[in-house]
N, C-alpha and C positions, 0 to 999 in steps of 0.2 A: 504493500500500500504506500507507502515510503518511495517507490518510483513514479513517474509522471510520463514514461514515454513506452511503456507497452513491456510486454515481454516476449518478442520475436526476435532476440539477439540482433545480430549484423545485418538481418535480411536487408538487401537494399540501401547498404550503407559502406560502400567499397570504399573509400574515403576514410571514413570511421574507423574501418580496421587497419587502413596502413597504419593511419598515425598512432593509435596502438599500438601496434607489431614493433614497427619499424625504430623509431626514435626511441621507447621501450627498452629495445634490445642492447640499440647501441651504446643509451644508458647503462646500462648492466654491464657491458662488455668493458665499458669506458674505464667505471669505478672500480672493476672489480677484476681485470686482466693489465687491460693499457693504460698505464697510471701516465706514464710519460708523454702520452696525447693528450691529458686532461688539460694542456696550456690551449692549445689550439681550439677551444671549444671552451673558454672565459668569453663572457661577454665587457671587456674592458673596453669600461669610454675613455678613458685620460688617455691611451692609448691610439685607440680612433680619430680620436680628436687630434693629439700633438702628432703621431706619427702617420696619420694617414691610413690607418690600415682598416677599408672599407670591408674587408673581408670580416673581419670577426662579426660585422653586425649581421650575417648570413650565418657562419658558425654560432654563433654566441647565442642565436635566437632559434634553433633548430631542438637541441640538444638537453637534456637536462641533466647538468652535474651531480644533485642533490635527490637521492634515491627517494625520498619523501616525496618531495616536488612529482617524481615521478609517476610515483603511486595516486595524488591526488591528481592532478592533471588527465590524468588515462581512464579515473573514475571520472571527471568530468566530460572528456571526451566520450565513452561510453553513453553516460543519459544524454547527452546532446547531439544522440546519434539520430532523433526523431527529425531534425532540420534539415539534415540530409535527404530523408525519407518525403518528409514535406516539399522543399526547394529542388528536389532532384541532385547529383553530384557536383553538375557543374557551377549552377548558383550556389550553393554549400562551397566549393572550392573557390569561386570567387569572393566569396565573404570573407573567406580565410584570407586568401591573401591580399584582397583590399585593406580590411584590419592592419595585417603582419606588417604591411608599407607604413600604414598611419600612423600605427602605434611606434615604428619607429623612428619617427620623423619628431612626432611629440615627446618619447622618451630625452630627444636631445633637448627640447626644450625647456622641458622641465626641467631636468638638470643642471643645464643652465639656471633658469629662472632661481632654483636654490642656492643655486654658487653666489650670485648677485645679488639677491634679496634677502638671506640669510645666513649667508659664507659657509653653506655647509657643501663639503667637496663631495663628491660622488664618485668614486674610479673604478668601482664595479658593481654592475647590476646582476641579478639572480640569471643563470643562463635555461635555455630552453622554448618551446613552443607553448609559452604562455600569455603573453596579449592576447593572442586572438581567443585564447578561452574563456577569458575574463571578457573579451569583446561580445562573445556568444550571451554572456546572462543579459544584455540586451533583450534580443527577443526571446527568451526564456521567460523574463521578468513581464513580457507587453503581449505574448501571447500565447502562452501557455499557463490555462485557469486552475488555479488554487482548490482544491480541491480539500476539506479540512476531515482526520481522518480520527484525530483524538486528541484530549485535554491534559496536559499535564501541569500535576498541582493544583489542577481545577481551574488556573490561570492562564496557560499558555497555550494556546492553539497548535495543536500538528498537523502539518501539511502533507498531499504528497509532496512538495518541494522542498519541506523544508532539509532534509539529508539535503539538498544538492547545495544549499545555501550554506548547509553544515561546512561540506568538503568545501567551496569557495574559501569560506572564512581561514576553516584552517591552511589554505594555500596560500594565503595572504600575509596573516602570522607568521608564516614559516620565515622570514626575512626581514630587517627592517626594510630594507631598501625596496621590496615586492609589493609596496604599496605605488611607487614609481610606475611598474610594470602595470600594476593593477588601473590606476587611473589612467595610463594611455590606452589601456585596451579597454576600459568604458568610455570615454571620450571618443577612439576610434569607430568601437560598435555602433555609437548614437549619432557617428557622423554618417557612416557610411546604412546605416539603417534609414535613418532620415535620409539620406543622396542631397547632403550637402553637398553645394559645389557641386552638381551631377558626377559625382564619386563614380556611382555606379558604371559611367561608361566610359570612365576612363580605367580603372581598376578593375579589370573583370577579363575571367580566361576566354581565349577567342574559341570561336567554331571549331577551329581545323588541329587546335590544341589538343583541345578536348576529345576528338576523334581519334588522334595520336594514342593517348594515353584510356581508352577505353576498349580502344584495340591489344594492347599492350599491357598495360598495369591493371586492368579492372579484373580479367580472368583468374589473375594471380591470387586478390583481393575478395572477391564475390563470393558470396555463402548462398547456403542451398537452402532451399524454401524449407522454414521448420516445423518442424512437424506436429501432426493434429496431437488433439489433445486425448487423442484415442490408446489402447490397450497395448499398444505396439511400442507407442512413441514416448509412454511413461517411462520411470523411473526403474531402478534394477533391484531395489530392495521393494521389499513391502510396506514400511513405511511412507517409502517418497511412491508411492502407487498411491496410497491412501489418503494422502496430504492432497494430492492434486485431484483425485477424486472428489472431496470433500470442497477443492476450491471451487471447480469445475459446477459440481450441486448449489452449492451458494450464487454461485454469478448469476446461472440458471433460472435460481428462484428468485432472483433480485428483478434482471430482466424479466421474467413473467410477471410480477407484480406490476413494473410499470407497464408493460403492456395490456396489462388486465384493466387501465385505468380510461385507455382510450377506445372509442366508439369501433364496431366491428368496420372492416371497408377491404374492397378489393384490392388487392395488391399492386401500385404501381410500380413500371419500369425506374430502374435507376434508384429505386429506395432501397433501404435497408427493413426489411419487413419482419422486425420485430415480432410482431402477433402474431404472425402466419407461420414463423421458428419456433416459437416457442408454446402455440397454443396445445398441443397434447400435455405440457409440462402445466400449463398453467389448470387445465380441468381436471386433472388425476390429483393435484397436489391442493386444488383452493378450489373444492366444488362448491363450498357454501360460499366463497366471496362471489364466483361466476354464477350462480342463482339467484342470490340476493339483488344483485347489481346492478343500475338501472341508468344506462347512459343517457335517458331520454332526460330523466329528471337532475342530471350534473350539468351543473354551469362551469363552463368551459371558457377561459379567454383565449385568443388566440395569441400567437405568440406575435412580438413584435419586430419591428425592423430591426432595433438597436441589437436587439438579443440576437436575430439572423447572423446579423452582418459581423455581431464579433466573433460567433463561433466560424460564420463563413473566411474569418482571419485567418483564422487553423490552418487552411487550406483543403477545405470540405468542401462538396459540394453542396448548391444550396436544396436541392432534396434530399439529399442524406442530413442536412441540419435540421429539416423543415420534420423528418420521420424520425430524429432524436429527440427534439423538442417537444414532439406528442406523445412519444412511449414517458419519455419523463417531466411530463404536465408540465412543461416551458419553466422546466429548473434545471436554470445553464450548468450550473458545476455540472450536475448528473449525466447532462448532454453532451458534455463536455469529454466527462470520463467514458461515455459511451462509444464517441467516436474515436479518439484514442485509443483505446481498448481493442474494436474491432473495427 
């Protein structure tokens, strides 16, 4: 409940998994074999600056020295693997490295800016592929809906986001200086999300790129449709058969409930037909709610534009919104989590 972007691992998220794998590995290999490359892969500004050495800020921003770093980073990459799924690969990789440009351009700034305004020096920042993930809680934060899942203390709300806010913080912490990092890649995010400057079309991977590398790197990358949530595809103990059984019946009865709420209608093209999936679940299991029930006599509002059009944000269709919004009586979070979901 604690995730916000489904549980279909990589499907359709070839991007996702490089950056995983790949910078992942070389971390490990970096810290933990090739101690004597670990100069080459600092991200040193005093350096950059006085010597000219435009390289490191390609090394220095790839790569992560600090095995933590790496751990949260890779978790973060993972849940924000839904933007790929939503934007497709190519817009997903151009956000990356629209960010990656921005953030580095503002990094010097600000550096500056504290050198001058507060005489505090800066000669090296946190190394690795982190702007641009701190650039992603962007639209993380603007449109992906809060879902609240339980109270703690009685006081505090739990989210499904809230882990993912968890990992940012502690990636932030991890450093004084990765507050640097951090504000260039929210600064970057909100530039290049908003298409200040028409960002968008000037930082953004071409056609013939992208063809390159889908030819090439995506086969490498690409996972395989995963599997139903059927007898085959479960788990290898008993336990984890039982556990997903038991999650599998709950979702079940949840959607049947809200589909029990909406008027009977014949199934249209392109929806998602809730009632028509699930109605054998919903009369075997709630015959007295379906006898009782009387949609003649429920007052029904319909749902409204604002409510369409932000779940239409998602990047849903608007009759897949339009047949989320009615199995759960136009209560966006729930519609929200439904389309998500499936």
């Amino acid at each position: 409940m604690l995730t916000s972007t489904g549980s279909s691992g990589l499907y359709k998220a070839p991007v996702s998994k490089g950056l995983l794998l790949v910078p992942s590995a070389l971390s490990v290999l970096l810290v933990l074999l090739f101690h004597h490359y670990l100069s080459f892969f600092q991200y040193n500004v005093q350096e950059v600056k006085e010597d000219f050495q435009i390289w490191r800020i390609v090394l220095g921003r790839i790569i992560c020295l600090d095995l933590k770093d790496t751990l949260c980073s890779s978790m973060l990459i993972y849940n924000f693997r839904i933007f790929e799924r939503r934007y497709g690969s190519r817009k997903f990789t151009s956000f990356l490295l629209g960010t990656w440009i921005l953030s580095a351009l503002l990094e010097c700034v600000l550096v500056e800016a504290l050198r001058h305004a507060f005489g505090v020096a800066v000669n090296r920042l946190p190394s690795g592929f982190l702007a641009p993930i701190f650039a992603l809680f962007v639209p993380f934060y603007c449109s992906i809906p809060g879902v609240q899942v339980t109270v703690v203390f009685g006081h505090f709300p739990v989210s499904n986001k809230t882990l993912v806010y968890i990992v940012g913080l502690q990636l932030l912490t991890s450093s004084p200086s990765m507050s640097i990092i951090a504000s260039s890649g929210l600064i970057a995010g909100l530039f290049y999300s908003s298409n200040v400057w028409e960002v968008t079309k000037v930082l953004y991977i071409p056609g013939w790129v992208a063809k390159i590398f889908s030819s090439t790197l995506e086969p490498l990358f690409s996972s395989a449709i995963p599997a139903t949530e059927s007898r085959e595809g479960m788990g290898a103990t008993l336990d984890i058969q039982r556990q997903q059984r038991m999650e599998l019946l709950d979702q079940q009865i949840l959607l049947s409930q809200f589909a029990a709420r909406g008027q009977p209608r014949q199934p249209q093209v392109g929806m998602l037909n809730w009632s028509r999936l699930f109605t054998p679940l919903r009369h075997g299991l709630f015959p007295n709610v379906a006898a009782n029930q009387h949609p003649a006599q429920e007052v029904r509002h319909p749902a409204t534009e604002e409510q369409i059009a932000q779940l239409m944000e998602m990047g849903f269709s608007r009759a897949d919104v339009l047949e989320a919004l009615r199995s759960s009586n136009n209560d966006v979070n729930m519609a929200s989590n439904i389309l998500l979901q499936h």
